[in-house]
N, C-alpha and C positions, 0 to 999 in steps of 0.2 A: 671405525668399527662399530660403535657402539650405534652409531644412526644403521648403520646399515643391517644390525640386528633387530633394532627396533622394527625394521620393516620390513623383515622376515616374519619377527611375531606377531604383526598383526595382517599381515598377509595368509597368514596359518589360521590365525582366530578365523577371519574371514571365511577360509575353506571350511575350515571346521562346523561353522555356523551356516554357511550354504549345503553343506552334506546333511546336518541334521534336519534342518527344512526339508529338502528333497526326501529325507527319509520320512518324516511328517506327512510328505504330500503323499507318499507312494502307499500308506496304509489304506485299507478300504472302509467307504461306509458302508456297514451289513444291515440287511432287513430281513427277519422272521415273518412271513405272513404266516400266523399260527391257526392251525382248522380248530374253530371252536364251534361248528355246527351251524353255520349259518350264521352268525352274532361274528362281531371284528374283534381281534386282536393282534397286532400291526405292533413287533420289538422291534425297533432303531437304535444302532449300536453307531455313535460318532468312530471315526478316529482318534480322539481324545479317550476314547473307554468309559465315556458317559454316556446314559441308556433312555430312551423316551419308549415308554409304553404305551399306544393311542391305542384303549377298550380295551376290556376284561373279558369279553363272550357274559356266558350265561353264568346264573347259582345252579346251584343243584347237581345234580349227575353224578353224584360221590364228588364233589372236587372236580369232575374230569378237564374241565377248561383253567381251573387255575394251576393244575397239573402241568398240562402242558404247556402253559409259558411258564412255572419255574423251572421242565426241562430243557425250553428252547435259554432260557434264559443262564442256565446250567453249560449248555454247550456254546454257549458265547461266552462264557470264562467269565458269569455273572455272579455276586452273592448278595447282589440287592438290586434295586430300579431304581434310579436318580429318581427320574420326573412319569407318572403315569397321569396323561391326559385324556378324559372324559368327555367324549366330540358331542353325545346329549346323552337322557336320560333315560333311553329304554332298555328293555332290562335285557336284551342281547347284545348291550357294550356297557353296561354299570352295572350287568348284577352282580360279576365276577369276584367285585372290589373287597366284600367280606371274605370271601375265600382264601385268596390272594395274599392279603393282607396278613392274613393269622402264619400264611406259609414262607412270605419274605420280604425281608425288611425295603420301604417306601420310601423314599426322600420327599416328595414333595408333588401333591395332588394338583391337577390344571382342570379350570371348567372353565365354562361360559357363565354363570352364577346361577341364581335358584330354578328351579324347576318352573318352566314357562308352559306348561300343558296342563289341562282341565281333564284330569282322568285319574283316578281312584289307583288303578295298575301303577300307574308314572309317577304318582305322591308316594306310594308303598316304598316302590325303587330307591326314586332321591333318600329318602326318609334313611334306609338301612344303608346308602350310600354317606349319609350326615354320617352318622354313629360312628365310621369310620376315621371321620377327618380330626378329631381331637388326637394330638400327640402326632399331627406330622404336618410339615409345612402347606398351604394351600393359595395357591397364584390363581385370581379371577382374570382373563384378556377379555381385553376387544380386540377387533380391527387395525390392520396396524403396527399388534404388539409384538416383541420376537423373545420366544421363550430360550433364555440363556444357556445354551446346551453348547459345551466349549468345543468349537471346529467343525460348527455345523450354522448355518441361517435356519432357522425354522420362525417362520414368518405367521403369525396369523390371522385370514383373508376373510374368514366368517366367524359369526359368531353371537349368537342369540337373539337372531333374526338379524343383524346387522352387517354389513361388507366393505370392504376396503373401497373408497371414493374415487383413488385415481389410478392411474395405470401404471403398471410397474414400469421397472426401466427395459424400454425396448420392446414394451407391448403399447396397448393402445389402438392398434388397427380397427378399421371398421370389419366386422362380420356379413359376411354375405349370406351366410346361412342363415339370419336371422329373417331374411324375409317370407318366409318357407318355413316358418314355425310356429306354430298356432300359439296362440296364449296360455299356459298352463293357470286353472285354479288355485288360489292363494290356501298352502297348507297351514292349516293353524296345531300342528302336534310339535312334538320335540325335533322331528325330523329336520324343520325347516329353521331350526334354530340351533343346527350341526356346526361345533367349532371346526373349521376345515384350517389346514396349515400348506405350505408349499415349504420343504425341507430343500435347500440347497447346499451342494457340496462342491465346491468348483464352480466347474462349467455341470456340473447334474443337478435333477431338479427332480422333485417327487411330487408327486401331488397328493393329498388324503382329506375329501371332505364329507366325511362320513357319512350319514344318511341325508346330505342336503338333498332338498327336492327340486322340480325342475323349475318352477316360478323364480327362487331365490337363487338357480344356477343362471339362469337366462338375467337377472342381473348386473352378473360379475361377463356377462359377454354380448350381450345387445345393448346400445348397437355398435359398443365394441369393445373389444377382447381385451378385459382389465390384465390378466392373465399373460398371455403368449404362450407357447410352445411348451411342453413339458418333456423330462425322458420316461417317466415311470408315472403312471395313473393306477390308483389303487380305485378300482371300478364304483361309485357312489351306487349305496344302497343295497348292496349284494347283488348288485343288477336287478334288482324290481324295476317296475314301472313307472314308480312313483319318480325316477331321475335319469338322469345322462340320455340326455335332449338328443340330437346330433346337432346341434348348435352348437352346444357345447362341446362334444367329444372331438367335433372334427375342426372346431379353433386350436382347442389346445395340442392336436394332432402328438396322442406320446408313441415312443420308439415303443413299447410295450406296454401294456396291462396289464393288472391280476386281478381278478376280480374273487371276491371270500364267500362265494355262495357255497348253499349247504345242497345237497340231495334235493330236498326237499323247500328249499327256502332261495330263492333270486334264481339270476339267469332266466328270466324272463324272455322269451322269443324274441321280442320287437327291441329290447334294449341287448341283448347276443346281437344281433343282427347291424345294430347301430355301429357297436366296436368294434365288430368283427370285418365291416365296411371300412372301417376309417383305420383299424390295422393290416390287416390283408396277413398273409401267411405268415405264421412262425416271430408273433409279435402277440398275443393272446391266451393267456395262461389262467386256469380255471384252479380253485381248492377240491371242488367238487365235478362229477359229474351233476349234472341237470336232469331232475326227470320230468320236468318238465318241461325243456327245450324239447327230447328228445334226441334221435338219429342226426337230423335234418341244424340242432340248433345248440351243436357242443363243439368243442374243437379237438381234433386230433387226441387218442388216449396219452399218448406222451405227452401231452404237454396239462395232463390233468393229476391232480396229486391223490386222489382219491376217487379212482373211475367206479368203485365197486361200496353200493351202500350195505350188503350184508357184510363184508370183507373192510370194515372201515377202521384203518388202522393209525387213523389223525395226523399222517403226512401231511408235511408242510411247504412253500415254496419260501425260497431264500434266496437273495440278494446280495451279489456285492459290486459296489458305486467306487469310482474312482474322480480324484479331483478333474482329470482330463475330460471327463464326459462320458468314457465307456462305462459299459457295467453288464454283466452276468447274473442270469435269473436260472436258477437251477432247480429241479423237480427231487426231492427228497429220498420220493419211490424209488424211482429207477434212472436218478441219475443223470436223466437229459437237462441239458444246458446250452444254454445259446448267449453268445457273446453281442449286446449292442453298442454300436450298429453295426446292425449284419455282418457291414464288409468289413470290420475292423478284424486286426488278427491280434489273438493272442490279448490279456491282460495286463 
């Protein structure tokens, strides 16, 4: 009797212990793309309930941008940010950090280390971004390194001018598009020295390399694709010009984008055109209207969070990633939602 109970109760544990996993597994990883006006602010909500902030948007505007990541950070059942990571130095992803900061409580700052740009703007920025960092923890990466966020990979691929050397698991392939790509000019700002990460959750996979430019994307993928396949590409640079090659965009070929342009700031014709090619319908999701795409060089108004710049009410797009690979990009405004991929049904 007594063997034959013992292995009931650990038949039980067992169950017990495979329930809770599956219950583990079945939670989602959430993503705030928050509209800070053209500038990035990108909240990452693990499974675990631990938070990676990557950019602050801008200073100034009364607060408005640190406002709304402590609302979005508010409706993610937050009262603080583990880790807020600093992809460079320009003052549409660092200048937030004073704001921010006085409004809620930080665990622990991520850079790529001092200010690597010769510009008076960019010293000002770092400088009120330093002042910050006394009284909270601060992790410098390179390449390589994976910032310890419990039940998530986040991996990171660049980082002050430098990239991960060999190819992850399962990438590696030669690129064909690289033949058919002119050679981009070597950037020397903060841009080209963007800490970029690849966030994996499962089988999902995010990309975010913030203002990397196209010299230093073409890289990590000629003449071949350090990288592989992605599900979610947060669009580099707000879609300027200055990145996302189509070397680039159509190696990593993601189920979706979002790209955090403002009215008035990214979405660039030629770089819209690029993603919009290599996602094709109801895979392409804007924070903004573009007025400078135009009619001709925006996607569908449903799938834009913010189609009206007099009427600009700092909708956001929001994410939820599941360890299987699907995931859900939802529109704030009004609601529309689409489940990747495509044909998957249901969450």
């Amino acid at each position: 009797m007594s063997k034959s109970f013992s292995g009931v109760c650990c038949s039980t544990a067992v169950l017990f212990f495979a329930i809770a996993l599956a219950a583990a597994e079945s939670k989602p990883l959430r993503v705030y793309s928050i509209d800070v006006e053209g500038g990035q602010s990108t909240l990452i909500v693990s499974p675990s309930g631990q938070s990676l902030l990557i950019d602050t948007g801008w200073p100034g505007f009364k607060g408005r941008d640190a406002n709304r990541i402590v609302a979005a950070a508010k409706s993610a059942g937050l009262d603080h940010i583990d880790y807020v990571l600093i992809t460079h130095f320009h003052r549409d992803h660092v200048g937030g950090v004073p704001q921010l900061a006085a409004k809620m409580k930080i665990g622990t700052f991520v850079d790529h280390g001092p200010n690597l740009e010769d510009s008076d703007v960019t010293r000002q920025d770092y400088a009120a971004y330093e002042k910050v960092l006394p009284g909270h923890k601060h992790l410098v990466v390179k390449p390589g390194d994976h910032i310890p966020i419990k039940g998530l990979d986040v991996l990171v691929l660049t980082a002050a001018g430098d990239h991960i050397q060999s190819a992850l698991p399962g990438a590696g392939q030669p690129n064909p598009a690289c033949a058919d790509q002119p050679k981009p000019p070597a950037d020397k700002t903060e841009n080209a020295r963007s800490l970029g990460t690849l966030i994996t959750y499962g089988k999902f996979r995010m990309l975010d390399l913030g203002d990397l430019t196209k010299d230093k994307e073409l890289e990590l993928m000629c003449p071949n694709n350090l990288i592989g396949t992605v599900d979610l590409f947060i669009v580099s640079h707000h879609g300027w010009s200055q990145s996302d090659t189509n070397a680039f965009v159509s190696a990593i070929h993601p189920q979706a984008s979002i790209m955090n342009n403002g009215a008035r700031k990214g979405g660039s014709p030629d770089v819209w055109t690029v993603v919009n090619n290599v996602e094709g319908p109801d895979r392409f999701w804007q924070l903004h209207y573009s007025i400078e795409g135009g009619s001709e060089h925006n996607v569908p108004e449903k799938f834009i969070a913010n189609p009206n710049e007099k009427n600009d009410a700092g909708h956001d797009l929001r994410v939820r990633a599941f360890s299987d690979g699907k995931f859900e990009v939802w529109n704030s405004r009004n609601n529309h939602h689409l489940t990747y991929p495509l044909n998957a049904k249901g969450m």
